[in-house]
C-alpha positions in Angstrom: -47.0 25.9 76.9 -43.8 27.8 75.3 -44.0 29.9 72.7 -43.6 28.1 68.8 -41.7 29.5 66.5 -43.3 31.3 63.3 -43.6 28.9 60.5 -41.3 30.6 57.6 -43.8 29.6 55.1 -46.9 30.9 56.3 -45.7 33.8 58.6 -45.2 37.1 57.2 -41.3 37.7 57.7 -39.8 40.6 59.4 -39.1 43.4 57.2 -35.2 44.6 57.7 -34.3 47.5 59.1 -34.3 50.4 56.5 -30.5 52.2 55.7 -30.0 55.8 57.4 -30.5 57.4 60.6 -30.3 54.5 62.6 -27.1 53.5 61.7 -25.5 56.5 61.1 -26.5 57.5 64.6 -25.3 54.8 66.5 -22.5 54.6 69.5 -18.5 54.5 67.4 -18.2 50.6 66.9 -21.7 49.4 67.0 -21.8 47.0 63.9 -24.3 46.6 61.1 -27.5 45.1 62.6 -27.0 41.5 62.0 -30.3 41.4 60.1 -28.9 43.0 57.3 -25.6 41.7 57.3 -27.3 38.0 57.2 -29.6 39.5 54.4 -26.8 41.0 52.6 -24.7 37.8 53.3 -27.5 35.3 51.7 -27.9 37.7 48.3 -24.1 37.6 47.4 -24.4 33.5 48.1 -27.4 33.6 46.2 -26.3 35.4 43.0 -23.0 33.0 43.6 -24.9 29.9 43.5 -27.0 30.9 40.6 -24.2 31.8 38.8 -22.1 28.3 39.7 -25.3 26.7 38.7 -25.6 28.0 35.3 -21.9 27.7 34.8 -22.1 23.8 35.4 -24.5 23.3 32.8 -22.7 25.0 29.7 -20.5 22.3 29.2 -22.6 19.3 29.3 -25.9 20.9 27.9 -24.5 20.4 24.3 -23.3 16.8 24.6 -26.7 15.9 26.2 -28.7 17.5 23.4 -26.5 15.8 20.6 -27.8 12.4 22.6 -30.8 13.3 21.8 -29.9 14.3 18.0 -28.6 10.9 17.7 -24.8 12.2 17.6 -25.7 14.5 14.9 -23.4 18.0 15.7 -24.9 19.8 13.0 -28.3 18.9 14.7 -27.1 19.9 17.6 -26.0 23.2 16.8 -29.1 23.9 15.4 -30.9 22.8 18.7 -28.6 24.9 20.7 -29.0 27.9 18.7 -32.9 27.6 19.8 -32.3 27.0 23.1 -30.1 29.9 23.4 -32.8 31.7 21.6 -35.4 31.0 23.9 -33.7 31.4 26.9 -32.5 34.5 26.0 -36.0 36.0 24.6 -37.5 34.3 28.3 -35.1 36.3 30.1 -35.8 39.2 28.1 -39.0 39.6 28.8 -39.2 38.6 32.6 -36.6 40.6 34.2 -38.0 43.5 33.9 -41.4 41.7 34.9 -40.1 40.2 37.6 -38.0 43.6 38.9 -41.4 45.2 38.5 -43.2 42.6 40.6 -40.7 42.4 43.3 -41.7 46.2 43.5 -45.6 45.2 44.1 -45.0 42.4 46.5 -41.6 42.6 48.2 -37.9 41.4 46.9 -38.0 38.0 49.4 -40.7 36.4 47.2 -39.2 37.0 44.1 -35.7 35.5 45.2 -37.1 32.8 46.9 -39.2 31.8 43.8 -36.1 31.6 41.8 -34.3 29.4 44.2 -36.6 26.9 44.4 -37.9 27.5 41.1 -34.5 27.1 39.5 -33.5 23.9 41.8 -37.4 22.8 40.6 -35.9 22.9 36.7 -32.8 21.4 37.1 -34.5 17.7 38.5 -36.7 18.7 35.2 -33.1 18.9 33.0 -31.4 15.9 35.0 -34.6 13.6 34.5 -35.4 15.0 30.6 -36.3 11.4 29.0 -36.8 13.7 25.8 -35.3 16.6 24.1 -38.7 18.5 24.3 -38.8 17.9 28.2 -35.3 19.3 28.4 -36.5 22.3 26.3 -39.1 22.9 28.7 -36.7 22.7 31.7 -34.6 25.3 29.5 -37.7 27.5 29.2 -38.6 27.6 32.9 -34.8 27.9 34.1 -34.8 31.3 31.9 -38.0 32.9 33.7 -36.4 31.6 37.3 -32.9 33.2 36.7 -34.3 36.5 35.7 -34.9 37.6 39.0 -30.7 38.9 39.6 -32.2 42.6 39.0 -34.5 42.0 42.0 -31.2 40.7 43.9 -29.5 43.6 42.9 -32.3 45.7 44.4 -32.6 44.1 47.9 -28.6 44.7 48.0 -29.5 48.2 47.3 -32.6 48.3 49.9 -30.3 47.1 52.5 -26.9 48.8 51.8 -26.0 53.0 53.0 -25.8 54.9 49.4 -22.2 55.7 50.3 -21.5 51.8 50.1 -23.4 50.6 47.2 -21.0 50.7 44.8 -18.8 48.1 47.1 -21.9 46.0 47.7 -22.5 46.0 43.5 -19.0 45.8 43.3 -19.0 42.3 45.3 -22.2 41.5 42.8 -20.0 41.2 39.9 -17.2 39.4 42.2 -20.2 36.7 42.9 -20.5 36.8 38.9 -16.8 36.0 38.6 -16.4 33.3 40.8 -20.0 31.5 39.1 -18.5 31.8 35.5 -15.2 30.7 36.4 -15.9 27.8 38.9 -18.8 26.6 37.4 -17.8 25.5 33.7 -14.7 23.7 35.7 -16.7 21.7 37.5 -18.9 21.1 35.1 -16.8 19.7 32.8 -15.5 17.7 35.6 -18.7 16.6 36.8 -19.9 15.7 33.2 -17.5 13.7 32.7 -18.4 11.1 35.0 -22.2 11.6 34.0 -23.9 14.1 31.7 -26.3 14.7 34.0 -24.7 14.8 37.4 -24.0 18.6 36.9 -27.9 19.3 37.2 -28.3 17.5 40.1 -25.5 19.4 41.6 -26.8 22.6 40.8 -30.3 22.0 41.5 -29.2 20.8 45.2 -26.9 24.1 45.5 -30.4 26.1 44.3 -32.9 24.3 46.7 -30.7 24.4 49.6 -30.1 28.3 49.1 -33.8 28.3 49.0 -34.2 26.7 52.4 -31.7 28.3 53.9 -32.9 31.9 52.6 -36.8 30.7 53.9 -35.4 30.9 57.6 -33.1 33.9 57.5 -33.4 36.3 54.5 -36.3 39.4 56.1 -38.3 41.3 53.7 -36.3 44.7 52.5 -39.2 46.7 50.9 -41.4 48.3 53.7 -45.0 47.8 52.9 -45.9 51.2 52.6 -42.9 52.0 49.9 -44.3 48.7 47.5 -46.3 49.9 44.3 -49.9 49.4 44.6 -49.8 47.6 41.4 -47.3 47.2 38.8 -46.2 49.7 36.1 -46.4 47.8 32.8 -44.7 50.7 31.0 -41.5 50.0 33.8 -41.7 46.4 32.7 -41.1 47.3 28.9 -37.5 45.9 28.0 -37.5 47.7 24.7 -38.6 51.3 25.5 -35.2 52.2 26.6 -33.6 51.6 23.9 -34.9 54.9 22.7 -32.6 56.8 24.8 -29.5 56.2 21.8 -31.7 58.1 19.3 -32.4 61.0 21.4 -29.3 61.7 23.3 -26.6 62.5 20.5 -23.6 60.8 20.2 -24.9 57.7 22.0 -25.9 55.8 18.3 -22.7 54.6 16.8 -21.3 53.5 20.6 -24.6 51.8 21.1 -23.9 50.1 17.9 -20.6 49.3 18.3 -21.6 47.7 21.3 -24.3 45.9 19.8 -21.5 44.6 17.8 -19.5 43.3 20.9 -22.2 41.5 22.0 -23.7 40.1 19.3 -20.1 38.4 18.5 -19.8 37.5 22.3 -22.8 35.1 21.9 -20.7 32.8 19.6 -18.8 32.1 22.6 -22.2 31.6 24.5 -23.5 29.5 21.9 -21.2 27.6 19.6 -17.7 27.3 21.1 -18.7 24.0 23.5 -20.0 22.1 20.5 -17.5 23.6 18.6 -14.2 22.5 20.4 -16.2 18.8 20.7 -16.7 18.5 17.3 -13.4 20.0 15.7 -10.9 18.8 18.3 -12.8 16.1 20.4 -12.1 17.2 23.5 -13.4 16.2 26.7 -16.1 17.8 28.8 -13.5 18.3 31.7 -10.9 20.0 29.0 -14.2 22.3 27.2 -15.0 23.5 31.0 -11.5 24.2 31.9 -11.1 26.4 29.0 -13.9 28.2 29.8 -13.0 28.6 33.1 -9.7 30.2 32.0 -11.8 33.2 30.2 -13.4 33.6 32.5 -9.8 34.5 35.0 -8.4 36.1 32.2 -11.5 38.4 32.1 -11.4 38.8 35.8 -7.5 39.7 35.8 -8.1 42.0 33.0 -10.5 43.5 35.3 -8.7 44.1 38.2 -5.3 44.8 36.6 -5.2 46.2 33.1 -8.6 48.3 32.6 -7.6 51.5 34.4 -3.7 51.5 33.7 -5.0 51.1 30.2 -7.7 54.0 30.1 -5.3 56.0 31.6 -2.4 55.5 29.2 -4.8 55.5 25.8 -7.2 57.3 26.8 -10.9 56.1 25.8 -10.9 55.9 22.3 -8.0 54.7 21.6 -9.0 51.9 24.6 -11.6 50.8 22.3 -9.7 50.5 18.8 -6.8 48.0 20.9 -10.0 46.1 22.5 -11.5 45.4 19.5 -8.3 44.7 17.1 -7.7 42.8 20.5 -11.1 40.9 20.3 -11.0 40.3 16.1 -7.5 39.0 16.4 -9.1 36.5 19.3 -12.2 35.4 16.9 -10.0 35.2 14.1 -7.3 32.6 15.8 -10.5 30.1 17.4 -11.6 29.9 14.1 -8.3 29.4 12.4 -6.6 27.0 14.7 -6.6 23.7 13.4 -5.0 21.5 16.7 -6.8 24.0 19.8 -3.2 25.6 20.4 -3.8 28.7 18.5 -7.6 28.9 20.5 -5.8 29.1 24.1 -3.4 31.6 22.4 -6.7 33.0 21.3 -8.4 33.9 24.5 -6.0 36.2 25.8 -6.3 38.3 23.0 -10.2 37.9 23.0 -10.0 39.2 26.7 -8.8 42.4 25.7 -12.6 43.4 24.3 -13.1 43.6 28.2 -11.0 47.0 28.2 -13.1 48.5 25.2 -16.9 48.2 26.8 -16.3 49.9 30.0 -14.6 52.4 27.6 -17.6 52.9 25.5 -19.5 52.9 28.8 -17.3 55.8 30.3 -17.9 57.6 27.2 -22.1 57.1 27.1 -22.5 57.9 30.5 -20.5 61.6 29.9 -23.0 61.7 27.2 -25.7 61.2 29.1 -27.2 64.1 31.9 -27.0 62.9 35.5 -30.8 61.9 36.1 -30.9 60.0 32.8 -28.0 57.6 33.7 -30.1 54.6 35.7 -32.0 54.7 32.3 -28.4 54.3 30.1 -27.9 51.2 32.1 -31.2 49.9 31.8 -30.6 50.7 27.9 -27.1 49.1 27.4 -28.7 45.8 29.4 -31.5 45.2 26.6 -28.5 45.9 23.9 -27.2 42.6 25.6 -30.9 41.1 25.5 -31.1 41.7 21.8 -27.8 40.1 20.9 -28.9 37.0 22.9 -31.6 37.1 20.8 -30.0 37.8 17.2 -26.5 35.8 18.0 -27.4 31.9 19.3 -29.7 31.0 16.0 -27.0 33.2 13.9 -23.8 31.4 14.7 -25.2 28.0 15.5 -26.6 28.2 12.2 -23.6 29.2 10.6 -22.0 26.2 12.5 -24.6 23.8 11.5 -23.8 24.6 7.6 -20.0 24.3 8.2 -19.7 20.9 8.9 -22.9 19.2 7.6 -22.6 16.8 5.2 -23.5 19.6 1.8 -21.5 22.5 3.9 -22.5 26.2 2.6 -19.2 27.3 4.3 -16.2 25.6 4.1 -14.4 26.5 6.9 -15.7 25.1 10.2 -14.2 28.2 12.4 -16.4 30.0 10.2 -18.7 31.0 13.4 -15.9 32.4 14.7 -14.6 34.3 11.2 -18.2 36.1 11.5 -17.8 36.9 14.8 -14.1 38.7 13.7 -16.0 40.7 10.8 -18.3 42.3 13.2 -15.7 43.3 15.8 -14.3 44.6 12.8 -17.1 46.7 12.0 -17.0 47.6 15.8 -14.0 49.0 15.0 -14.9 51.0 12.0 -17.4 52.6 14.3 -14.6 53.2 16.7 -11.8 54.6 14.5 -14.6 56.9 12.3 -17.5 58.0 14.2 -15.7 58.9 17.7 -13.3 61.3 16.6 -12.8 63.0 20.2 -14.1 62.2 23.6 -17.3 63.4 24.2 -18.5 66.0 26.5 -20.1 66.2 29.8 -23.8 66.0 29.4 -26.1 69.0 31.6 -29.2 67.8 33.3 -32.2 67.3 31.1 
């Protein structure tokens, strides 16, 4: 009787060959065992699909939760801000929980748990009968999709140190293409149905799944897994204390804070924004989205470094953020939606002050402390997804309700100007040279 293959889900999959020696020894010519190149192949699909998949849903999640307001924008702002809220509180929590369990049990789990997981919530989302159920399905997507640090370490198991930076470096290209494609399709998508975009994206998550069952191997040996997990690791707030106790890292870390807390009005507001104020379509709200997201990625490529290099740091910041405030300030003030596509351009250019600030921190920082700086700057962005979706959907809510408290409805967008603005203030006051190179703590 032959030989039957290993069932995937009861089997104990092969754990990938570990980087080094192995490699680096090998004939001139031999490639990368195809283990790891498969392995490394499925991540970068993975993080694309997740990423596609939480780009389809940004345009149609606010019409479908105004259904379930009965029409009602200003209830619908409201609901979004707490959605947002959740989400980003769920993920807050859980990817440092989940980083710390892929440590315990292996990365393959983890990832396959959010594939399936994730594909799991969005039948939830494309079936909600009720705005609670589709708060649930929101609740569970945000614990599914925190698991892009444990992605992020299997590239890193499986990747030569000498090439990591190219392997994170086609991370964020995955990031790019999820952001910019996904709102597009969305839009175009939701405009046939509302919920056709979830049933999309939960059949791009479950077949990842099943396709990463059969050929993604374990990258964390058994003997190199934590024999149980470090609760103090898992702690998304106690790196934060790093800004305190390092000098110099306070007002960037708050000028950032800024950035991002602004950043979230796009996150939040601007789909029910641009439906309510200029009735657009779904298909026109994804589009625009999509554009920021190729102006950010052009930025990126083209104008960051000639930038940096013709400024210099500090002065990269100050255009960024009288970039970004001059952005804010023309969403909220345009009346028809030209002025807003004239807008994002000039919102874009915030994307040359962060890495700036980043540059600077990290110069700040001594060399073993800087996986902790990024660890810290990531839970700045977890605490303006906390503070900024029930901030500016609020302020939405009030703008066009039928008693306003603000009388302009760009007024979301008018805050988020004033705190670029104070971004700046930072910038122009409190970094008065470029900072120093920091010695090893």
């Amino acid at each position: 009787m032959p030989d039957e293959l290993p069932n995937p889900m009861l089997s104990e999959p092969e754990v990938v060959e570990p980087v080094g020696v192995e490699v680096q020894d090998a004939p001139l010519g031999m490639d990368v065992p195809p283990a790891r190149r498969a392995a490394a192949t499925f991540i970068f699909l993975t993080v694309t699909l997740d990423m596609l998949a939480m780009g389809m849903i940004i345009p149609v999640l606010p019409k479908l939760i105004q259904g379930f307001e009965g029409g009602s924008a200003a209830l619908a702002a409201t609901m979004i801000g707490i959605f947002g809220f959740m989400f980003a509180g769920i993920q807050f929590v859980f990817s440092p929980v989940l980083g710390a369990l892929s440590d315990k049990i292996g990365r393959r789990p983890v990832v396959l748990m959010s594939n399936f997981g994730l594909g799991a919530d969005y039948v939830v989302m494309a079936l909600a009968p009720t705005l609670p159920w589709l708060f649930l399905g929101r609740l569970i997507s945000g614990v599914t999709s925190s698991s892009i640090p444990t992605a992020m370490a299997y590239m890193a198991d499986v990747t030569p140190q000498e090439k990591r930076a190219a392997a994170f470096g086609m991370l964020n290209a995955a990031f790019g293409i999820g952001f910019v494609v996904g709102p597009a399709l969305g839009g175009a998508l939701g405009n046939v149905n509302p919920r056709l975009p979830f049933w999309v994206a939960a059949g791009l998550s479950l077949l990842n799944g099943m396709y990463g069952l059969f050929v993604l191997p374990e990258s964390l040996k058994p003997e190199h897994r934590q024999r149980k997990i470090n609760w103090k690791r898992a702690n998304p707030i106690g790196s934060l204390a790093l800004f305190t106790r390092v000098k110099g890292l306070l007002p960037l870390a708050g000028l950032l804070t800024l950035g991002y807390i602004a950043q979230q009005s796009l996150m939040s507001t601007y789909m029910i924004y641009v439906y309510t104020r200029y009735s657009w379509s779904v298909r026109t709200g994804g589009l625009s989205l999509a554009v920021v997201g190729i102006v950010t990625g052009i930025y990126g490529a083209l104008l960051v470094k000639p930038a940096v290099a013709r400024l210099g740091e500090r002065k990269a910041i100050i255009a960024g953020y009288i970039g970004g405030a001059l952005g804010y300030w023309a969403m909220g003030f345009s009346k028809t939606g030209l002025l807003l596509w004239f807008g994002i351009p000039l919102l874009n250019l915030m994307g040359i002050a962060w890495p700036s600030a980043q540059s600077i921190m990290s110069r700040h920082t001594p060399a073993n402390e800087q996986g902790l700086l990024q660890g810290a700057v990531n839970s700045l962005r977890g605490v303006s997804g906390l503070i900024g979706p029930l901030m500016f959907t609020w302020v939405f809510a009030h703008s066009i309700d039928a008693k306003p408290i603000f009388s302009a409805a760009g007024s979301a967008f008018y805050l988020a100007a004033v705190l670029i603005l104070l971004g700046l203030v930072i910038a122009s006051t409190a970094l008065a040279h470029d900072a120093p190179v920091a010695k090893v703590a």
